[in-house]
C-alpha positions as CSV (number, residue, x, y, z in Angstrom):
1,X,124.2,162.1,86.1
2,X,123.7,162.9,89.3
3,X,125.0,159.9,91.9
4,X,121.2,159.1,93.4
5,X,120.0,159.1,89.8
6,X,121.8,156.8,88.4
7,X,121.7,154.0,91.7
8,X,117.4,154.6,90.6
9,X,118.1,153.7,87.2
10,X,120.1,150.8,88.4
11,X,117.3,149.6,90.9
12,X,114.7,149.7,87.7
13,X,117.0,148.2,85.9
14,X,117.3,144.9,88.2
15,X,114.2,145.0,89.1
16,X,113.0,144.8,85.5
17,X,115.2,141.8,84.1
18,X,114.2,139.7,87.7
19,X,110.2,140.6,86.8
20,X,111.1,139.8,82.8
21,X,113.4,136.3,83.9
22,X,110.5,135.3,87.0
23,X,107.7,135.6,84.7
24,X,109.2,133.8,81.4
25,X,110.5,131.0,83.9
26,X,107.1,130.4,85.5
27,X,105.7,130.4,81.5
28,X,108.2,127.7,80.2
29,X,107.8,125.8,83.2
30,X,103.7,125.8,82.4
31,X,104.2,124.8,79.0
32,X,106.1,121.7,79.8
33,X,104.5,118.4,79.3
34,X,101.3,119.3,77.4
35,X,99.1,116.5,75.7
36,X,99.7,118.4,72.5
37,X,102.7,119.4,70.1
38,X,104.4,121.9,72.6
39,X,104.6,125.7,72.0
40,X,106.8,128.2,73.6
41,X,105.7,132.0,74.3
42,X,108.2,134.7,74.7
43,X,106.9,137.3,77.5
44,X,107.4,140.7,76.1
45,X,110.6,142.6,77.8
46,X,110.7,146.9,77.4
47,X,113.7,149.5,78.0
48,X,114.4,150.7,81.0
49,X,112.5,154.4,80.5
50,X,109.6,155.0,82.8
51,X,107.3,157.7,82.3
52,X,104.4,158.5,85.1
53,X,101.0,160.3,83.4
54,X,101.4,163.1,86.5
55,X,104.3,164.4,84.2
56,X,101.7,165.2,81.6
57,X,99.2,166.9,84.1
58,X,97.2,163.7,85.2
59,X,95.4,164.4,88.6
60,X,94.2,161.7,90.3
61,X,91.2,163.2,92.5
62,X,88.6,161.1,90.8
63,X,87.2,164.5,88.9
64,X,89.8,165.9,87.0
65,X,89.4,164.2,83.4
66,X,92.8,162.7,83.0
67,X,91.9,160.9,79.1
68,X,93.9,163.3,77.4
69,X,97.5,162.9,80.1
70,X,96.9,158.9,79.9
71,X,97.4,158.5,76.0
72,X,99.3,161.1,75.3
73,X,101.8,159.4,77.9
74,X,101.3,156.2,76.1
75,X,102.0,157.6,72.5
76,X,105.4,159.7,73.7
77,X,106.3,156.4,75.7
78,X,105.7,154.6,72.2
79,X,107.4,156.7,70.1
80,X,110.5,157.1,71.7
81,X,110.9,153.3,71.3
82,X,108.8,151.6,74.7
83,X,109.1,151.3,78.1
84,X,106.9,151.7,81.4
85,X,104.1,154.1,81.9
86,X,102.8,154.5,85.3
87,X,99.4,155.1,87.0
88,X,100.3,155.9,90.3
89,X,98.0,155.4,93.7
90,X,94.9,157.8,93.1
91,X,91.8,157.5,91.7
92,X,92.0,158.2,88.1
93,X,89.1,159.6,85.7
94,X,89.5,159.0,81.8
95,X,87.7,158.3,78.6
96,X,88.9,155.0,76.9
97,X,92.5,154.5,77.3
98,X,94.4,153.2,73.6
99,X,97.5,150.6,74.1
100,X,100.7,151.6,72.0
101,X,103.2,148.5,71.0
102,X,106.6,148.7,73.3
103,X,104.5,149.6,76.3
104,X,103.8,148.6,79.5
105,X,101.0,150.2,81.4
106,X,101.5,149.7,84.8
107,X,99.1,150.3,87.4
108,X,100.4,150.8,90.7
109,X,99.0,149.4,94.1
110,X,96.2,151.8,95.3
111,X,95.5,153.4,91.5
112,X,91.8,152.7,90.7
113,X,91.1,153.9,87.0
114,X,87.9,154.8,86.1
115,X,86.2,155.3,82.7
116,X,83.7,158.2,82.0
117,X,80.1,156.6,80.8
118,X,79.7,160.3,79.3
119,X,78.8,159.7,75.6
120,X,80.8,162.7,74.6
121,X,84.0,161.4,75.8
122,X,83.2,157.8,74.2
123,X,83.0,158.7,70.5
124,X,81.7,156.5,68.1
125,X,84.6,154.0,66.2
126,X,84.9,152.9,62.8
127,X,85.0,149.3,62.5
128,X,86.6,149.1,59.2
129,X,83.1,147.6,57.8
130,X,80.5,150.8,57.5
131,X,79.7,149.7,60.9
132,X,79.9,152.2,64.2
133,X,80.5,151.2,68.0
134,X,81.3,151.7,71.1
135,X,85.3,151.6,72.0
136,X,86.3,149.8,74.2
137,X,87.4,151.3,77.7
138,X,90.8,149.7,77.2
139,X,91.3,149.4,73.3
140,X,94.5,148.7,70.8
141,X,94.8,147.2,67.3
142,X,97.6,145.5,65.2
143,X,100.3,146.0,68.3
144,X,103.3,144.0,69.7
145,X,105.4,143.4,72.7
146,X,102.5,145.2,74.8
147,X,101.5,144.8,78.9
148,X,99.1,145.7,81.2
149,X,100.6,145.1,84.9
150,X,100.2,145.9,88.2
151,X,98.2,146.0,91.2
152,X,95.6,148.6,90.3
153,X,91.8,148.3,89.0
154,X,90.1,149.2,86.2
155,X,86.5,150.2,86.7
156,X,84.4,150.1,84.0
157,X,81.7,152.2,85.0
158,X,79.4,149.6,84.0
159,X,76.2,149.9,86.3
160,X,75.9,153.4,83.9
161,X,75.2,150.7,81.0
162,X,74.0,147.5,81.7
163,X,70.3,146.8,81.5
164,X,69.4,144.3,84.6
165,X,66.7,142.1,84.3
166,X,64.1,142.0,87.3
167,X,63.8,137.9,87.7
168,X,67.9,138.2,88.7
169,X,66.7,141.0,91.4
170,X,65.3,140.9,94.8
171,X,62.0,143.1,95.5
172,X,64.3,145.4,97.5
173,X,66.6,146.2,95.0
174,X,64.5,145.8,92.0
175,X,62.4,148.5,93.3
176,X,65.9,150.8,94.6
177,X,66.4,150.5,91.0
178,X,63.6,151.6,89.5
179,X,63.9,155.0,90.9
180,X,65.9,155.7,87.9
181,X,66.2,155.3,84.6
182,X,63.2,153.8,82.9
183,X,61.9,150.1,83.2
184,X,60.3,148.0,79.6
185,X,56.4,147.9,79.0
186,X,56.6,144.6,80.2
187,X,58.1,145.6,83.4
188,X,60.6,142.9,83.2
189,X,63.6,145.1,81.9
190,X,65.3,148.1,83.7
191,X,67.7,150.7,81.7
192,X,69.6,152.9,83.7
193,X,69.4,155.7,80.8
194,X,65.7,157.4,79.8
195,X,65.3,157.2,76.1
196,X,67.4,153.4,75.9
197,X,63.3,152.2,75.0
198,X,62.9,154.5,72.1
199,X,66.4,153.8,70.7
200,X,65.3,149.7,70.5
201,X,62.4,151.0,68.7
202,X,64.1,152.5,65.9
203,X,66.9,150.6,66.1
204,X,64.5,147.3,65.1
205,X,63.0,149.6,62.1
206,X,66.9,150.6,61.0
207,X,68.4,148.3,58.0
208,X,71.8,147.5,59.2
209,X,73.3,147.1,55.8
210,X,72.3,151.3,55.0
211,X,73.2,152.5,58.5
212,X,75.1,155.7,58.7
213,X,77.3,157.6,61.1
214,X,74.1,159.2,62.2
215,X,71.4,156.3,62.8
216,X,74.2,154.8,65.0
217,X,74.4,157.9,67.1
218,X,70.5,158.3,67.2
219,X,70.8,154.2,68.7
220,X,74.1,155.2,71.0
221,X,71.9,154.1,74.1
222,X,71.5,150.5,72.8
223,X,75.1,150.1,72.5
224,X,78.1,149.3,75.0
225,X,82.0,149.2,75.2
226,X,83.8,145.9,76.2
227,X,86.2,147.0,79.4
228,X,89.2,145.6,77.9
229,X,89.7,144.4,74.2
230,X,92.5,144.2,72.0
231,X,92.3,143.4,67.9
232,X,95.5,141.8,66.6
233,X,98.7,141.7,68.9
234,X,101.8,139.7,69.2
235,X,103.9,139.0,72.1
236,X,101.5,140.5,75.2
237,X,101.1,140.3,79.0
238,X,98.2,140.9,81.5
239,X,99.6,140.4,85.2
240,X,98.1,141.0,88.5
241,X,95.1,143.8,87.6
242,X,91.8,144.0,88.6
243,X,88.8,144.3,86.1
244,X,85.6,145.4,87.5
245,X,82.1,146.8,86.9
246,X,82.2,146.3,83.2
247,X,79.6,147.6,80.8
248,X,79.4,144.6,78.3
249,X,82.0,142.0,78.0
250,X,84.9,142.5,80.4
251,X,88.3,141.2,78.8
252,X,88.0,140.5,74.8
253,X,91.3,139.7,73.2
254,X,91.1,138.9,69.7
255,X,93.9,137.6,67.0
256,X,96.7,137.4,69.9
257,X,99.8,135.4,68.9
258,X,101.9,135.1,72.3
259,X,99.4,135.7,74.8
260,X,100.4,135.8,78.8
261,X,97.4,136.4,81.5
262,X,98.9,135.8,85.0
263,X,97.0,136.7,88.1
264,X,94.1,138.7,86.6
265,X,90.9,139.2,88.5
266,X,87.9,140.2,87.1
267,X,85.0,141.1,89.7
268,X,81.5,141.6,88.6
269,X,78.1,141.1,89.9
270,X,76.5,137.7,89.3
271,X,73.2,139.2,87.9
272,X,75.2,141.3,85.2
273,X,73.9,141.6,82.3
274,X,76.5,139.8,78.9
275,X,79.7,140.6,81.6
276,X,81.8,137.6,80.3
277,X,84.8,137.4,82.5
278,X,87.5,136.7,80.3
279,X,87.2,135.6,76.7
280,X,90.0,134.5,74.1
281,X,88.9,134.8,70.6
282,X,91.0,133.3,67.5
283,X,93.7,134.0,69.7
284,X,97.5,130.7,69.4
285,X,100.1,130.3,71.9
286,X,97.7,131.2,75.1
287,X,98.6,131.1,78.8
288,X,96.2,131.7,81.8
289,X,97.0,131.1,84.9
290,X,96.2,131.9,88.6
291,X,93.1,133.9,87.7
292,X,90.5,134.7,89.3
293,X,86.8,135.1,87.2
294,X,83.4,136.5,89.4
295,X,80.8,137.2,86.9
296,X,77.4,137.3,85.3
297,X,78.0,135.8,82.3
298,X,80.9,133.1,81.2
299,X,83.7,132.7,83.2
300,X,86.4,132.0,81.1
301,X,85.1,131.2,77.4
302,X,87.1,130.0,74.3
303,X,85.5,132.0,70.8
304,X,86.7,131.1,67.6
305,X,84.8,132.6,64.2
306,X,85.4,133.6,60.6
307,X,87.4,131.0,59.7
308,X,87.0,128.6,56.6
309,X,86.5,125.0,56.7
310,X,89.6,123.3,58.0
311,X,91.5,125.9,59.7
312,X,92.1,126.3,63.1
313,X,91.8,130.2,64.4
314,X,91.8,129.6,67.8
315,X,95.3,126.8,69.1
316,X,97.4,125.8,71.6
317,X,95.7,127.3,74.7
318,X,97.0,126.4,78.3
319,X,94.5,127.2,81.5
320,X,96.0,126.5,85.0
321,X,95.2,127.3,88.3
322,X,91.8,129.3,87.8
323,X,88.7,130.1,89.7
324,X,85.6,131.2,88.6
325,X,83.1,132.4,91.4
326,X,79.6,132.6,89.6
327,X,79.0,132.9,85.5
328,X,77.1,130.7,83.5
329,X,80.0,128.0,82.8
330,X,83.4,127.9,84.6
331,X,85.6,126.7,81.1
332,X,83.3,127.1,78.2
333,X,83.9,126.6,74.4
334,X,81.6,129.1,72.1
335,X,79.1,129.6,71.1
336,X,80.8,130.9,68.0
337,X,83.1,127.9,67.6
338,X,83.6,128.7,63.3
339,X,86.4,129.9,62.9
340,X,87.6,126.3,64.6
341,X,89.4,125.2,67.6
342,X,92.2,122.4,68.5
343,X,94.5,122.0,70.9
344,X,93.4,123.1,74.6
345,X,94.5,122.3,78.1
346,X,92.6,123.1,81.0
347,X,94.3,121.7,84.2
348,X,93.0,122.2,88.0
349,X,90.2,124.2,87.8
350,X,87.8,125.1,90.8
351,X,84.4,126.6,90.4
352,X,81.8,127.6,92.8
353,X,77.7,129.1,92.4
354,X,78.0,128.9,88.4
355,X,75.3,127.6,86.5
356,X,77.5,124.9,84.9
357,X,80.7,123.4,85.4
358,X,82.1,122.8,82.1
359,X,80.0,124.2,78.8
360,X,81.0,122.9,75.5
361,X,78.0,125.1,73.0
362,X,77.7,125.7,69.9
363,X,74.4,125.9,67.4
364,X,74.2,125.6,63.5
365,X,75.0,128.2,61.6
366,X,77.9,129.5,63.8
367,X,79.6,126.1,64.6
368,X,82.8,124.3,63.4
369,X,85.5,121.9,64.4
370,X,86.3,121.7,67.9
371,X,89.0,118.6,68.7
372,X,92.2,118.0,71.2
373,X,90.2,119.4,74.3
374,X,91.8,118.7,77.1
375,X,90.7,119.0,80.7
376,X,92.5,117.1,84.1
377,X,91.4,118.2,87.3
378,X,88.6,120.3,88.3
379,X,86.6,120.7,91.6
380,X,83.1,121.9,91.7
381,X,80.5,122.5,94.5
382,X,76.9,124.0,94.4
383,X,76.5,123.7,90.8
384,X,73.3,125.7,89.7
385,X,72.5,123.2,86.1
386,X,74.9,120.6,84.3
387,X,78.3,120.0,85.7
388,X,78.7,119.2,82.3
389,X,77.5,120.1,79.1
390,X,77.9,119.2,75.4
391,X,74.7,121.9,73.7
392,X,74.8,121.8,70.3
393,X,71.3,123.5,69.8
394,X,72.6,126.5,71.1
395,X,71.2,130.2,69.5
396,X,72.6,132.9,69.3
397,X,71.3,135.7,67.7
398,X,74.4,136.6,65.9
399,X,74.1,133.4,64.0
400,X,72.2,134.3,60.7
401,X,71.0,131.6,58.9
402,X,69.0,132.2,55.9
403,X,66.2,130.0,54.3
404,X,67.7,128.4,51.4
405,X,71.0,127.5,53.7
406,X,72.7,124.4,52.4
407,X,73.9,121.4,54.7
408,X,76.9,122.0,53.1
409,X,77.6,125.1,54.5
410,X,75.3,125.4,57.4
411,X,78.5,125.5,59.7
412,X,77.4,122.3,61.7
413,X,78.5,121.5,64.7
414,X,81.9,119.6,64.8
415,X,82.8,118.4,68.3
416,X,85.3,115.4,68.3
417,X,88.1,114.5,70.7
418,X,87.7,116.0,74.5
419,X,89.4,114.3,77.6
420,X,88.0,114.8,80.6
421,X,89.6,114.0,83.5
422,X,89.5,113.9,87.8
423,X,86.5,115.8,88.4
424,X,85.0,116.4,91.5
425,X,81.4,118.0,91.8
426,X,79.6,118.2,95.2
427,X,76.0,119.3,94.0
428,X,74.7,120.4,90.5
429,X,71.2,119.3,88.9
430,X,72.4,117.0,86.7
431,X,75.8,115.3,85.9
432,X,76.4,114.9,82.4
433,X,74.5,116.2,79.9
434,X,75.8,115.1,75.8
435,X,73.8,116.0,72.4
436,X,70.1,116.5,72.0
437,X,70.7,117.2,68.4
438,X,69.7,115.5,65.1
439,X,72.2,116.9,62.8
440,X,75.3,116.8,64.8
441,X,77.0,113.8,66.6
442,X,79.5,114.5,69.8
443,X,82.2,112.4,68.9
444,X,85.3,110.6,71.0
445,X,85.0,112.0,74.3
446,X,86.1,110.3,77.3
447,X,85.2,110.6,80.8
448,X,87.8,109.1,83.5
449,X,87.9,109.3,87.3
450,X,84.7,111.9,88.0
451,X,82.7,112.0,90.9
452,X,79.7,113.9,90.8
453,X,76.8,114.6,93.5
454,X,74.3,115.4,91.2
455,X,70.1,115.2,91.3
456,X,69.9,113.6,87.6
457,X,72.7,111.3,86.2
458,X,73.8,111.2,82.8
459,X,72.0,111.8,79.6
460,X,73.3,111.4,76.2
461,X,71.7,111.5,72.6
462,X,73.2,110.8,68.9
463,X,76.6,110.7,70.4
464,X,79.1,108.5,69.4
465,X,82.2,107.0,70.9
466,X,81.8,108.0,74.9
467,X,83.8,106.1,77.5
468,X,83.1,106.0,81.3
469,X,86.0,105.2,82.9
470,X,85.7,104.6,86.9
471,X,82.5,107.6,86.7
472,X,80.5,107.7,90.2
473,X,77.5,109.4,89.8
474,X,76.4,109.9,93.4
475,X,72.3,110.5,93.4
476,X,69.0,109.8,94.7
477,X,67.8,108.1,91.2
478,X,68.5,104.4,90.8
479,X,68.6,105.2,86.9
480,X,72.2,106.9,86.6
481,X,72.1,106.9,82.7
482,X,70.0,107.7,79.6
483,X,71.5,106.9,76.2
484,X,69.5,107.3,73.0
485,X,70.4,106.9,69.4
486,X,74.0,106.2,70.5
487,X,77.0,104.2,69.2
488,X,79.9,102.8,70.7
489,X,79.3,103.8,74.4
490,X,81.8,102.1,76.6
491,X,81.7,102.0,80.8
492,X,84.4,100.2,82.2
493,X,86.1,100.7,85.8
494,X,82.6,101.6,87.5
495,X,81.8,101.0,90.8
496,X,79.3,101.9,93.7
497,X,76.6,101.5,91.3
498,X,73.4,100.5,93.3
499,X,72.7,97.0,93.7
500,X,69.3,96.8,92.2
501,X,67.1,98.6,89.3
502,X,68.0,99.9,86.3
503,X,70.9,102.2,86.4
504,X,71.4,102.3,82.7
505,X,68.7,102.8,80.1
506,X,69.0,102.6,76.0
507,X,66.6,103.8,74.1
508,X,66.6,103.8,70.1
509,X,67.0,102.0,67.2
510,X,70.5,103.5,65.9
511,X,71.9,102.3,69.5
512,X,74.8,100.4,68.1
513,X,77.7,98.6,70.5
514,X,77.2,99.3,74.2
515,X,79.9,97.8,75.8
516,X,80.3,96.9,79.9
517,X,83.7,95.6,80.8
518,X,85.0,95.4,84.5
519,X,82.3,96.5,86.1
520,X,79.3,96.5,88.8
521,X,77.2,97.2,86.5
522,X,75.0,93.9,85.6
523,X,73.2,92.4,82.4
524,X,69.7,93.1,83.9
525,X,70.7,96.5,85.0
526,X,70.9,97.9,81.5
527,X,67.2,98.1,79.9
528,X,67.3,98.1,75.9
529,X,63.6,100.3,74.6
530,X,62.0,101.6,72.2
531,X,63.5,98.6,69.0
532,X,67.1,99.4,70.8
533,X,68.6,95.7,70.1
534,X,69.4,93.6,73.0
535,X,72.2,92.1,70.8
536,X,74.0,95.4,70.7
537,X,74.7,95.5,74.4
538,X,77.8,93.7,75.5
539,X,78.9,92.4,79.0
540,X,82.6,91.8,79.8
C-alpha cells in the first residue's frame, strides 16, 4: 500500500472512533438522571471501508437519474460487511433510496438529494397485508446498526404531491397555483396532478378489503410516500441532515429499538398539507436532541398502535434541546396512542407560530394507556390555540369503530400521570385546556411553575386529580379557571391572582374535593354552580 494511502486510511480511521466516542459520550451523558428507570443506547459504530456512489456512475447534475448507482452502492457496501457510503457535494436525482444494515449513508456538505415524483420510478410496494403503497423516499425494514449523517438535504419533491387547501393560501398564491393542476368542485382544494379528482371518485366506490394490484394503480394519484421511514431497526443514527419539501409525512420511524436523532432539521411550509415533522412510532430506548422541526403538521409527535391491553409499544423516550417553528403542536402524543405509551421525558423545549404548545390527543376507538409523561422546561411565544391541551374527542379517520363496539374494547382513552413543568408562554388563545369527554377521565397530572399570557384561562372537564402548583395565568379575564364534573383539583403556591371577582368557577354535581392551600386565591373567589356542593371546596 502505497505510503499516502495508507496515512488516508489512518485519518478515516481516527476520525471515525472520535465521531463514534463524541457522539456515544454526548448520548450517556443525556440519559443521566431521568425521572424514569434509566436506559442506555449504544450508537451504532461501522468499519473503516468507504465507498462514494460516483464509483458506481452517479452524476450529480441534478438530471442524470442516479437511483440505480445509490442502492447498488448501499447493497455492495452491505454485503461486504458495512461501512460508509458517500453522497458527495452535487445535486443528486434518484427514485427512493433503500437502507441496508452495517451502513452509514453519509451526505456530505453541499449534496442536495432529490427524489423523482415520476410514478414510474416510484413503483407500487407490497405491504405484507394485500395492501399496495407508495415507498417511502427513504425506506428500510428489519435492519441494524444503520445511519443517516451528514450535512446534506434530502428533498422530497413534495409540492409534486401535496394537495394545498385554499383557506391556508393568500389570493396571490392561491390563484399562482391554480394555473396548474386542477382545483375540487367546491373550489376549496387544489391538486397539483389532473386526474387526482377522478381517482377520489373511484377510490370512494373501491372495497378496500378486494383491492388488487390494479385498482391501487388506477388510485396512484390519491396516494403519497413518507420522505423518510424505517419498519423495524435496531441500534440507528440520524445526525445533522436536512429533510425538506416532503410529500406526506416527513420522518416515520417505526419499531426502532436504540434510536439516536441528533441535529436533524426538517424544513417545510407551514400550510403543508399531513407534513409531520418528525414522528416516533412504537419505537424504546429514543433520543432526540438539538433538532430543529418547521412544519405544517405536528412537530414532533409520539404514535403508538396495535398493541394489546397492557403493553407498552412505545418507552423510554428522551427529547432535549428542540425547536419546532410552526406545526399544529410542538410535543404531541397521538392520536393513535393504542398500542400504549409510558415513560417520556421532554426537557427545554421552545416553540414559536404553532397552533398549540403541548398536544396530548387521542379519541375512542384508537386510544390506550398513556402514563410517566414527563415535561420540564418549555418556552413558547405567539401561540395560535391552547398552550396546552389534553383532547380526548379527537377523530381520526383511521379509527374504525363499528356499531355494535363494546365498552370493553372500544380502546378508551387512558391518560394518567404527566408532569408538567417551568413553562413559559407569551401569547396563545387559551392556557390550559383538559377533557371535554364523557367516557374518559384525564387523570394525575400536575402543573408546577407555568406562566402563561393567554386570552382564556384554564378549562377542565371530568378530570381527576390536577394540581396547580405556583400557575400564573396572565389575562384580561378576571375568571382564570372553569372546572366542571371534577374531582380532586388542588391549587396551592398561586399568586398574582386579581384581587376581586371570581377567578375560579365549579360547575357540576360530580365536583368532588377542591382544595386551596397557600394561596391568594380567597373563599369568595371560587363560585360553586349548577348543584356543585359548597361543602366540597376547601380553603387552607
Amino acid at each position: 500500500m502505497k505510503r499516502s494511502h495508507l496515512l488516508i486510511l489512518m485519518s478515516l480511521l481516527s476520525v471515525n472512533l472520535i465521531f463514534g466516542q463524541t457522539i456515544q459520550e454526548e448520548v450517556n451523558a443525556h440519559l443521566k438522571n431521568l425521572p424514569f428507570t434509566p436506559f442506555t443506547i449504544k450508537v451504532p459504530t461501522f468499519k473503516d471501508k468507504v465507498y462514494n456512489i460516483k464509483d458506481a456512475g452517479a452524476i450529480g447534475d441534478g438530471v442524470f437519474k442516479c437511483t440505480n448507482a445509490i442502492n447498488s452502492t448501499i447493497k455492495k457496501c452491505s454485503a461486504e460487511g458495512g461501512g460508509k457510503v458517500i453522497i458527495p457535494a452535487g445535486l443528486w436525482f434518484t427514485g427512493p433510496i433503500t437502507m441496508q444494515s452495517n451502513v452509514n449513508l453519509h451526505l456530505e456538505a453541499g449534496a442536495l438529494v432529490v427524489f423523482s415524483a415520476e410514478l414510474a420510478d416510484n413503483p407500487l410496494v407490497d405491504n405484507g397485508s394485500g395492501k399496495w403503497s407508495q415507498p417511502a423516499l427513504i425506506n428500510g425494514s428489519d435492519l441494524e446498526n444503520i445511519a443517516i449523517t451528514g450535512k446534506g438535504v434530502f428533498n422530497g419533491n413534495g409540492d409534486e404531491w401535496r394537495p394545498v387547501k385554499k383557506e391556508k393560501m393568500n389570493e396571490k398564491d392561491w390563484n399562482k397555483l391554480i394555473k396548474t393542476g386542477e382545483v375540487s368542485t367546491d373550489g376549496k382544494m387544489w391538486y397539483p396532478r389532473k386526474g387526482t379528482i377522478e381517482a377520489i371518485k373511484l377510490k370512494e366506490n373501491m372495497d378496500a378489503s378486494k383491492m388488487t394490484k390494479a385498482d391501487y394503480e388506477k388510485i396512484r394519484l390519491t396516494m403519497r410516500s413518507y420522505l423518510f421511514c424505517i419498519e423495524g431497526a435496531k441500534n440507528m443514527l440520524v445526525e445533522g441532515i436536512t429533510l425538506q419539501n416532503s410529500p406526506h409525512i416527513t420522518n416515520m420511524l417505526r419499531s426502532i429499538d436504540g434510536l439516536v436523532m441528533k441535529n436533524v432539521t426538517v424544513v417545510n411550509n407551514w400550510w403543508n398539507q399531513n407534513a409531520d415533522g418528525l414522528d416516533i412510532s412504537r419505537c424504546r430506548n429514543v433520543l432526540l436532541y438539538d433538532c430543529t422541526v418547521n412544519t405544517g403538521d405536528d412537530g414532533i409527535c409520539m404514535k403508538s398502535s396495535g398493541g394489546k391491553k397492557g403493553e407498552f409499544l412505545l418507552e423510554n423516550i428522551v427529547i432535549n434541546d428542540c425547536k419546532v417553528f410552526h406545526g399544529h403542536g410542538a410535543f404531541v402524543i397521538g392520536s393513535n396512542t393504542d398500542g400504549g405509551m409510558r415513560n417520556i421525558s421532554v426537557k427545554n423545549l421552545t416553540c414559536s407560530w404553532t397552533e398549540t404548545g403541548l398536544r396530548f390527543k387521542t379519541g375512542k376507538g384508537r386510544a390506550g394507556r398513556v402514563e410517566n409523561i414527563f415535561i420540564d422546561g418549555v418556552q413558547m411565544k405567539d401561540i395560535d390555540k391552547e398552550a396546552i391541551i389534553f383532547e380526548l374527542t379527537y377523530e381520526d379517520k383511521g379509527a374504525i369503530v363499528s356499531k355494535d363496539f363494546k365498552e370493553s374494547d372500544a380502546k378508551l382513552p387512558d391518560f394518567d400521570g404527566f408532569s408538567i413543568k417551568n413553562v413559559y408562554c407569551n401569547g396563545a388563545k387559551s392556557a390550559i385546556s383538559i377533557g371535554k369527554s364523557a367516557e374518559a377521565v384525564i387523570k394525575n397530572v400536575i402543573f408546577e411553575n407555568l406562566i402563561i399570557n393567554a386570552d382564556q384561562g384554564v378549562s377542565a372537564y371530568s378530570s381527576e386529580g390536577i394540581t396547580f402548583d405556583n400557575v400564573q395565568i396572565i389575562s384580561p379575564l378576571k375568571q382564570l379557571y372553569m372546572l366542571k364534573d371534577t374531582k380532586n383539583i388542588t391549587f396551592k403556591n398561586m399568586k398574582n391572582i386579581p384581587a376581586e371577582g371570581a377567578v375560579v368557577k365549579v360547575m357540576g354535581a360530580g365536583v368532588k374535593n377542591i382544595v386551596v392551600e397557600n394561596s391568594a386565591i380567597k373563599s369568595s373567589q371560587v363560585e360553586m354552580l349548577n348543584d356543585a356542593p359548597a361543602t366540597e371546596l376547601k380553603i387552607k
